[in-house]
LOKEMAR-149024 format. One record per atom (N, C-alpha, C): residue number from 1; residue in three letters; atom name; x, y, z. Coordinates in Angstrom, 3 decimals. Layout:
     n   res   atom          x          y          z
   NUM   Ala     CA          X          Y          Z
...
END
This chain:
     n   res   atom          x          y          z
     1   Unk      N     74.311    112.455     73.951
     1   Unk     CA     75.597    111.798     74.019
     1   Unk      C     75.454    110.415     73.391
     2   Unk      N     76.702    110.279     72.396
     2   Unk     CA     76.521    108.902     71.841
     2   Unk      C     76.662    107.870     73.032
     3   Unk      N     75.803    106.264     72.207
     3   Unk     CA     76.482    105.235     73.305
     3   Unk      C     77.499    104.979     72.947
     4   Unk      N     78.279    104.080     74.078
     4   Unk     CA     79.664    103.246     73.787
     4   Unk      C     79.371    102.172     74.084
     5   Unk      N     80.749    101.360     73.279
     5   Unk     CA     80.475    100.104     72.947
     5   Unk      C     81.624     99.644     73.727
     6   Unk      N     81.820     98.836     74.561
     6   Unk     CA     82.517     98.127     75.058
     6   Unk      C     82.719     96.460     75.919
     7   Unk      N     83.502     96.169     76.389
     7   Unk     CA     83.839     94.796     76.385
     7   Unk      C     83.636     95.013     78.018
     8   Unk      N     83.185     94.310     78.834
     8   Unk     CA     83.653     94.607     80.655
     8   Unk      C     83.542     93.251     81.182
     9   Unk      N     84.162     92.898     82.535
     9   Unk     CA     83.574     91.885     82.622
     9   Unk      C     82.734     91.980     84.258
    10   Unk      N     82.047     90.816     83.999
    10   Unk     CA     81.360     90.273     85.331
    10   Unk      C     81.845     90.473     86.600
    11   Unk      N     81.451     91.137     87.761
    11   Unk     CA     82.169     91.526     88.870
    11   Unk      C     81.186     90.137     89.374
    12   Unk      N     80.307     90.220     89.520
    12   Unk     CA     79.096     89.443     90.739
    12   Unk      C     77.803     89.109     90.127
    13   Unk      N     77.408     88.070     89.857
    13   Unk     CA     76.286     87.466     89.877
    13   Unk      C     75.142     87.119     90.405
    14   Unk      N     74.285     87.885     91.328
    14   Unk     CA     73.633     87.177     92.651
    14   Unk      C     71.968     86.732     91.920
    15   Unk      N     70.843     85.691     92.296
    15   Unk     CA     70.263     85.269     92.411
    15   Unk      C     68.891     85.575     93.591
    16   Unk      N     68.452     86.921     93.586
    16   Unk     CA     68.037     87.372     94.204
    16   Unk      C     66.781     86.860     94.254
    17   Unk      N     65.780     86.153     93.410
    17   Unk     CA     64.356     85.031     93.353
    17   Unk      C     64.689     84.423     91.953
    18   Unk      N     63.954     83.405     92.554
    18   Unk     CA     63.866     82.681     91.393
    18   Unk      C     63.429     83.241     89.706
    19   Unk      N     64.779     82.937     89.065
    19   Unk     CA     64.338     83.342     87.697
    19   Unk      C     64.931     84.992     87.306
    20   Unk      N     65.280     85.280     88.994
    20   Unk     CA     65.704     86.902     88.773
    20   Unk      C     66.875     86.849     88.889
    21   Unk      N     68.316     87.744     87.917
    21   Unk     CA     69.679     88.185     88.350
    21   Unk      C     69.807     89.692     88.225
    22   Unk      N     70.577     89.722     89.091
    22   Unk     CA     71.279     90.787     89.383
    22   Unk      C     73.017     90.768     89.198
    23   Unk      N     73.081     90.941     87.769
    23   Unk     CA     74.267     91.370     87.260
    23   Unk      C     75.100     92.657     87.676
    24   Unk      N     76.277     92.740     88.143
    24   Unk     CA     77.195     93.584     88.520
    24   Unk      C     78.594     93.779     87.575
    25   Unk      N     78.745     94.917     86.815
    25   Unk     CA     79.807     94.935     86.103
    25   Unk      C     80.444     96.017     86.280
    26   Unk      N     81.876     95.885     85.307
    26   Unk     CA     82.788     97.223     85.430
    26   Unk      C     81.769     98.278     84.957
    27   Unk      N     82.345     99.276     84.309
    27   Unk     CA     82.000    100.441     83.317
    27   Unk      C     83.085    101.368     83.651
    28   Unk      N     83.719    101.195     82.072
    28   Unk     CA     85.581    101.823     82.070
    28   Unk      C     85.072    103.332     81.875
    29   Unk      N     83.947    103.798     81.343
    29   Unk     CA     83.654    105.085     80.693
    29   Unk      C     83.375    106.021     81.984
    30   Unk      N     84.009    106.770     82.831
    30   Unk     CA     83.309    107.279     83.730
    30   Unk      C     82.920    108.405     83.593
    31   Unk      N     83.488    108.874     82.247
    31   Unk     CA     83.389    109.706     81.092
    31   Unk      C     81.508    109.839     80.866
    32   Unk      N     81.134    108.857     80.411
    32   Unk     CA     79.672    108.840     80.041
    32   Unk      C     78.642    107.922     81.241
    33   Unk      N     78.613    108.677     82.430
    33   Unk     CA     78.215    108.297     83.322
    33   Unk      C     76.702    107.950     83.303
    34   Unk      N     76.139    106.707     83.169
    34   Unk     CA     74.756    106.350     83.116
    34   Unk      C     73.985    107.000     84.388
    35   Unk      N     72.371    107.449     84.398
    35   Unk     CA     71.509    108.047     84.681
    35   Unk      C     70.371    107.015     85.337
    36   Unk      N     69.605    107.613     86.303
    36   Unk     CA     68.238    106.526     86.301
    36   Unk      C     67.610    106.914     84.657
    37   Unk      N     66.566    105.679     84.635
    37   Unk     CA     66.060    105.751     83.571
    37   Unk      C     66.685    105.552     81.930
    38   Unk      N     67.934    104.795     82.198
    38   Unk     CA     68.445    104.852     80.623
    38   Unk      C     68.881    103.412     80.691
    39   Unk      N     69.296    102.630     79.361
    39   Unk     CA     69.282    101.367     79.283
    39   Unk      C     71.009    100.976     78.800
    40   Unk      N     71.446     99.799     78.617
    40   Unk     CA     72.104     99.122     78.103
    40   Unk      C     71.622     98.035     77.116
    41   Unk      N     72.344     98.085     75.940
    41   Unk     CA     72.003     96.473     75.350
    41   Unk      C     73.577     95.504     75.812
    42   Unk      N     73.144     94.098     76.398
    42   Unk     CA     74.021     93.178     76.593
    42   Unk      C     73.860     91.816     75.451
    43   Unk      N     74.966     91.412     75.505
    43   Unk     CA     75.331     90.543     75.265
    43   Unk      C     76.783     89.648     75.226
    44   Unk      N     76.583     88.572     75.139
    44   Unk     CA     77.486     87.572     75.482
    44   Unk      C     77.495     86.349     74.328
    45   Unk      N     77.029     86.288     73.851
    45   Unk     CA     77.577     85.456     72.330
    45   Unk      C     78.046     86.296     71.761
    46   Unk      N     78.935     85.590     70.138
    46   Unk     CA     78.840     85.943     68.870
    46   Unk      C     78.350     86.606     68.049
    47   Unk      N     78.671     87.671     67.713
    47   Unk     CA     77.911     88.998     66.365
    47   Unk      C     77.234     88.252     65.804
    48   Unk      N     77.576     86.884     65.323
    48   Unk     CA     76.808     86.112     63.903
    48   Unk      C     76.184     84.711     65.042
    49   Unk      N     75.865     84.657     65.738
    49   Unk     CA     75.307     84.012     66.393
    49   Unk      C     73.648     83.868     67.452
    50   Unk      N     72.792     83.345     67.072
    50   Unk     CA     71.300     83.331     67.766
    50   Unk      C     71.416     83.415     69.299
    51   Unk      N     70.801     84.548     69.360
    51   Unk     CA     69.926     85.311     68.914
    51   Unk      C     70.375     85.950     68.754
    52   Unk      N     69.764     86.943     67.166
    52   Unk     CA     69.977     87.936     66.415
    52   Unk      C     70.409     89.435     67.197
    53   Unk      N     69.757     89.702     68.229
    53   Unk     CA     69.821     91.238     68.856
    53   Unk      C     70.173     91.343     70.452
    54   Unk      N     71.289     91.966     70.919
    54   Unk     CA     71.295     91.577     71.875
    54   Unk      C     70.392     92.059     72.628
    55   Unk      N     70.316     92.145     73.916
    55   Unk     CA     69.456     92.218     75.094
    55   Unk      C     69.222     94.233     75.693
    56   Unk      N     68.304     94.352     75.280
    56   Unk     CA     68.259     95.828     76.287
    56   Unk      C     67.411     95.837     78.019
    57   Unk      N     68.177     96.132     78.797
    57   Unk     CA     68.684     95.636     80.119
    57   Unk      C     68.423     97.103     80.691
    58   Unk      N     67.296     97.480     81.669
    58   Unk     CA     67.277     99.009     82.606
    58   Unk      C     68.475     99.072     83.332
    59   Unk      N     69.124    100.439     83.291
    59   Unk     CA     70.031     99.826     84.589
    59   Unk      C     69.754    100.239     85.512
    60   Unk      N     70.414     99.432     86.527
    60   Unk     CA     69.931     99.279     88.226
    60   Unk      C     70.056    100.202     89.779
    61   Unk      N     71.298    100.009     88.627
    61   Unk     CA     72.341    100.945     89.909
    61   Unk      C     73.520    101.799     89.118
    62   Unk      N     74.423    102.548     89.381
    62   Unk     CA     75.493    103.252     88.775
    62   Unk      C     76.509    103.240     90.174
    63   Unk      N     77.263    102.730     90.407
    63   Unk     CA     78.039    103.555     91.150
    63   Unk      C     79.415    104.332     91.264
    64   Unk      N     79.826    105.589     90.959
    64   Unk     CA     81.008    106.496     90.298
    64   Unk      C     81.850    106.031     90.927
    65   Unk      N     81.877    105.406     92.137
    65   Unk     CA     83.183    105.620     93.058
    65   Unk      C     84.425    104.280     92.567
    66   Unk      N     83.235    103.394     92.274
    66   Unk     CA     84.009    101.878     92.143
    66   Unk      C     83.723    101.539     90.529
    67   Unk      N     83.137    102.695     89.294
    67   Unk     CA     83.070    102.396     88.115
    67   Unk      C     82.383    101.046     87.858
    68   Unk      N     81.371    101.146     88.356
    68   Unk     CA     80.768     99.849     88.646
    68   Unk      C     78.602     99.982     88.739
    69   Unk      N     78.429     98.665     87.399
    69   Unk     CA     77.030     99.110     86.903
    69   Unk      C     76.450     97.883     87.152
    70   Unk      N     74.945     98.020     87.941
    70   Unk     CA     74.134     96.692     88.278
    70   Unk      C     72.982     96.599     86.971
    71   Unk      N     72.720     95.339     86.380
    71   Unk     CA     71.677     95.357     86.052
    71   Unk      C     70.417     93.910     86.312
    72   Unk      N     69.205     94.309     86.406
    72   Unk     CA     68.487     93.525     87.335
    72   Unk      C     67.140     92.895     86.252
    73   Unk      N     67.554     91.886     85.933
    73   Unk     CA     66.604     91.174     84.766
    73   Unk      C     65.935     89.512     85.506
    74   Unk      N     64.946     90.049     84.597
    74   Unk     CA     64.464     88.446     84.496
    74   Unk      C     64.540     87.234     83.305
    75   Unk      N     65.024     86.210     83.471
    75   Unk     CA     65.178     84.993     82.590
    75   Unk      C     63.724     85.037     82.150
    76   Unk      N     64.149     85.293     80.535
    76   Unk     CA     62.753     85.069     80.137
    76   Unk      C     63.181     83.798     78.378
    77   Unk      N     63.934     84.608     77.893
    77   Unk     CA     64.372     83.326     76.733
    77   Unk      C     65.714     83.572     76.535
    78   Unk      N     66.144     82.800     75.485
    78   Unk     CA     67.722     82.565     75.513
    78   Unk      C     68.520     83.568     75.586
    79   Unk      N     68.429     84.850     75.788
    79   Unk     CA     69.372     85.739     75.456
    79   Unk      C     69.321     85.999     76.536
    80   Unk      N     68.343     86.207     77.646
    80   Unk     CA     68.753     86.075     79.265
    80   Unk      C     69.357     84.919     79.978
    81   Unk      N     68.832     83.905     79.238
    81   Unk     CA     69.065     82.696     79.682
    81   Unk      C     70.474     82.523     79.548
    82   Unk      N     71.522     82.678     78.282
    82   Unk     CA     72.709     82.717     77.935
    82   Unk      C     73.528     84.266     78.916
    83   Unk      N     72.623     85.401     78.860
    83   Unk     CA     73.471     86.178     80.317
    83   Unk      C     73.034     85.473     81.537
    84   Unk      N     72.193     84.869     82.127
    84   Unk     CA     72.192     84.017     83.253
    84   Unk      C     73.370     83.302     83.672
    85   Unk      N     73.626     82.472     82.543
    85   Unk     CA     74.639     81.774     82.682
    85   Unk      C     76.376     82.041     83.215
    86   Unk      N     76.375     83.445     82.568
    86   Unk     CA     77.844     84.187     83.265
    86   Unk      C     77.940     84.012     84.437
    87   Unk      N     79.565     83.687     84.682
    87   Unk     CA     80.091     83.623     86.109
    87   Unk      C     80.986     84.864     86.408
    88   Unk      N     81.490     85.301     87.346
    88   Unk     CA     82.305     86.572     87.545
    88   Unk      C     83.511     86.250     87.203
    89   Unk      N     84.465     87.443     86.478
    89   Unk     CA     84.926     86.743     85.556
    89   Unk      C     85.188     87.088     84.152
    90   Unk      N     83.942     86.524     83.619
    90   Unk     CA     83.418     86.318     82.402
    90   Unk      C     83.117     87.971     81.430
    91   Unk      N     83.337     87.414     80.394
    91   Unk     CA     83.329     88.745     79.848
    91   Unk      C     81.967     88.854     79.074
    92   Unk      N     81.487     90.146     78.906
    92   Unk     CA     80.353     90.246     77.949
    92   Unk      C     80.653     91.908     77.144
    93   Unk      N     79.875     92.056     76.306
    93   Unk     CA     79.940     93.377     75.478
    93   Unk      C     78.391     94.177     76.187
    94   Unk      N     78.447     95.646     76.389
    94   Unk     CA     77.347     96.435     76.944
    94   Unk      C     77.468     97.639     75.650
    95   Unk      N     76.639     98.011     75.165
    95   Unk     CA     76.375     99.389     74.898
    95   Unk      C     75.742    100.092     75.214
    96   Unk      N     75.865    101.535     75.630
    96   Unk     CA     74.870    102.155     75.900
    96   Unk      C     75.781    103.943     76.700
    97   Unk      N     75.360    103.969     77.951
    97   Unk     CA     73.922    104.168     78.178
    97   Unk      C     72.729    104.960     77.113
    98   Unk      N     71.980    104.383     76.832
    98   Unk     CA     70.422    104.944     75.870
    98   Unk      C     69.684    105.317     76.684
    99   Unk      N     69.128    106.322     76.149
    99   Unk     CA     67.551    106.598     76.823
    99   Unk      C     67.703    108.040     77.436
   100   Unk      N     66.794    108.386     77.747
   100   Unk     CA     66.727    109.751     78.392
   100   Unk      C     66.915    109.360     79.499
   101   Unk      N     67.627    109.887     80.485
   101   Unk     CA     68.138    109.836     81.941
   101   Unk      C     67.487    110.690     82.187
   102   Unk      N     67.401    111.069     83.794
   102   Unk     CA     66.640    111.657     84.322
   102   Unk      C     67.894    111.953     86.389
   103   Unk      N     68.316    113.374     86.201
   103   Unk     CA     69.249    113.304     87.418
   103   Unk      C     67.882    112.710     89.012
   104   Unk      N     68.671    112.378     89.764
   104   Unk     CA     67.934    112.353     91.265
   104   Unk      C     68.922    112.773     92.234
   105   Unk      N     69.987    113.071     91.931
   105   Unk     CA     70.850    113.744     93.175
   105   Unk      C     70.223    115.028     93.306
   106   Unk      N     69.837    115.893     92.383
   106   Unk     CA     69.465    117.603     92.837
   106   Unk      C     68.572    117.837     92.543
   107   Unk      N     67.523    117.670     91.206
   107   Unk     CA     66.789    118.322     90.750
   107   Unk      C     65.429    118.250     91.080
   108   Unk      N     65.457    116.747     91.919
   108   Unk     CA     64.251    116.134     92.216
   108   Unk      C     64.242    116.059     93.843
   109   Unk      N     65.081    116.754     94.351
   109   Unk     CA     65.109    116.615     96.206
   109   Unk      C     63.978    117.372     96.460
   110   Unk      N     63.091    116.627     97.380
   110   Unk     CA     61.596    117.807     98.087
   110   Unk      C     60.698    118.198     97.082
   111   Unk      N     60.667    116.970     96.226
   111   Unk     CA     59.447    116.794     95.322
   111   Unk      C     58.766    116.022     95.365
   112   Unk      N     57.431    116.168     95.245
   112   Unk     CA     56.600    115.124     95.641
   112   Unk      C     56.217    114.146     94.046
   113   Unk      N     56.774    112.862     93.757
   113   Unk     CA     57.006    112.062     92.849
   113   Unk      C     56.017    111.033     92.906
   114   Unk      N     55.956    110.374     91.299
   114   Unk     CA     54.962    109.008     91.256
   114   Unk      C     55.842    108.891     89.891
   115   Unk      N     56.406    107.182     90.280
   115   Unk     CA     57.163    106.719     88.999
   115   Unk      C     56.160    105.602     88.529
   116   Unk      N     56.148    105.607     87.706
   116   Unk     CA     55.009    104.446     87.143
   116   Unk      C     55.998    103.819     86.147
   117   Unk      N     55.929    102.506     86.085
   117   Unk     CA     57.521    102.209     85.114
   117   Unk      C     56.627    100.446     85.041
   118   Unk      N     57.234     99.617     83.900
   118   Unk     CA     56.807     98.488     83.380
   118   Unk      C     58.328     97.491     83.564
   119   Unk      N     58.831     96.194     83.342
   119   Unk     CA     59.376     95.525     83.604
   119   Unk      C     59.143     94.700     85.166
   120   Unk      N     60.317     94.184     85.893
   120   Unk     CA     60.057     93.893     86.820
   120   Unk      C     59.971     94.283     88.264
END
């Protein structure tokens, strides 16, 4: 499934440790329902504006009921630093969901699992 490109804005901002956010947004597509294991790229500047690429962001959470997507990063240079900065509200552009998803409602109940995964 292709990604989509769209505009959403900021539901909630929280500050969960230092240096860490936890971004909360719409997601109008309920159509292309994101998966564990698949990503978003964000951003919040200008097409023609530094930094060059926006941000690819795991996502966190999905939830169908309220069309509503968490994602959980760490400030590391300006392109987090500039999504840090969003207040709720605020609008940013997401594409996605990318990546191979992987279901956990059925396929994986009464399996014995080991996720080994990199970020934070």
């Amino acid at each position: 499934m292709p990604a989509t490109a769209c505009e959403v804005k900021v539901l909630a901002h929280e500050a969960p440790a230092e240096h860490i956010r936890l971004m909360t947004t719409s997601w109008p597509r309920r159509d292309k329902a994101p998966r564990a294991g698949q990503f978003f790229m964000l951003r919040c500047w200008p097409i023609d504006a530094a930094p060059l690429l926006s941000r690819p962001i795991s996502l966190h959470s999905y939830d169908p009921l309220t069309g509503t997507v968490q994602f959980l990063y760490e400030i590391k240079g300006p392109g987090t630093r500039m999504l840090a900065a969003l207040r709720p509200g605020d609008s940013l552009s997401l594409t996605g969901p990318s990546g191979n998803g992987f279901p956990v409602e059925t396929d994986l109940k009464g399996k014995d699992l080991l996720f080994i995964a990199g970020g934070i």
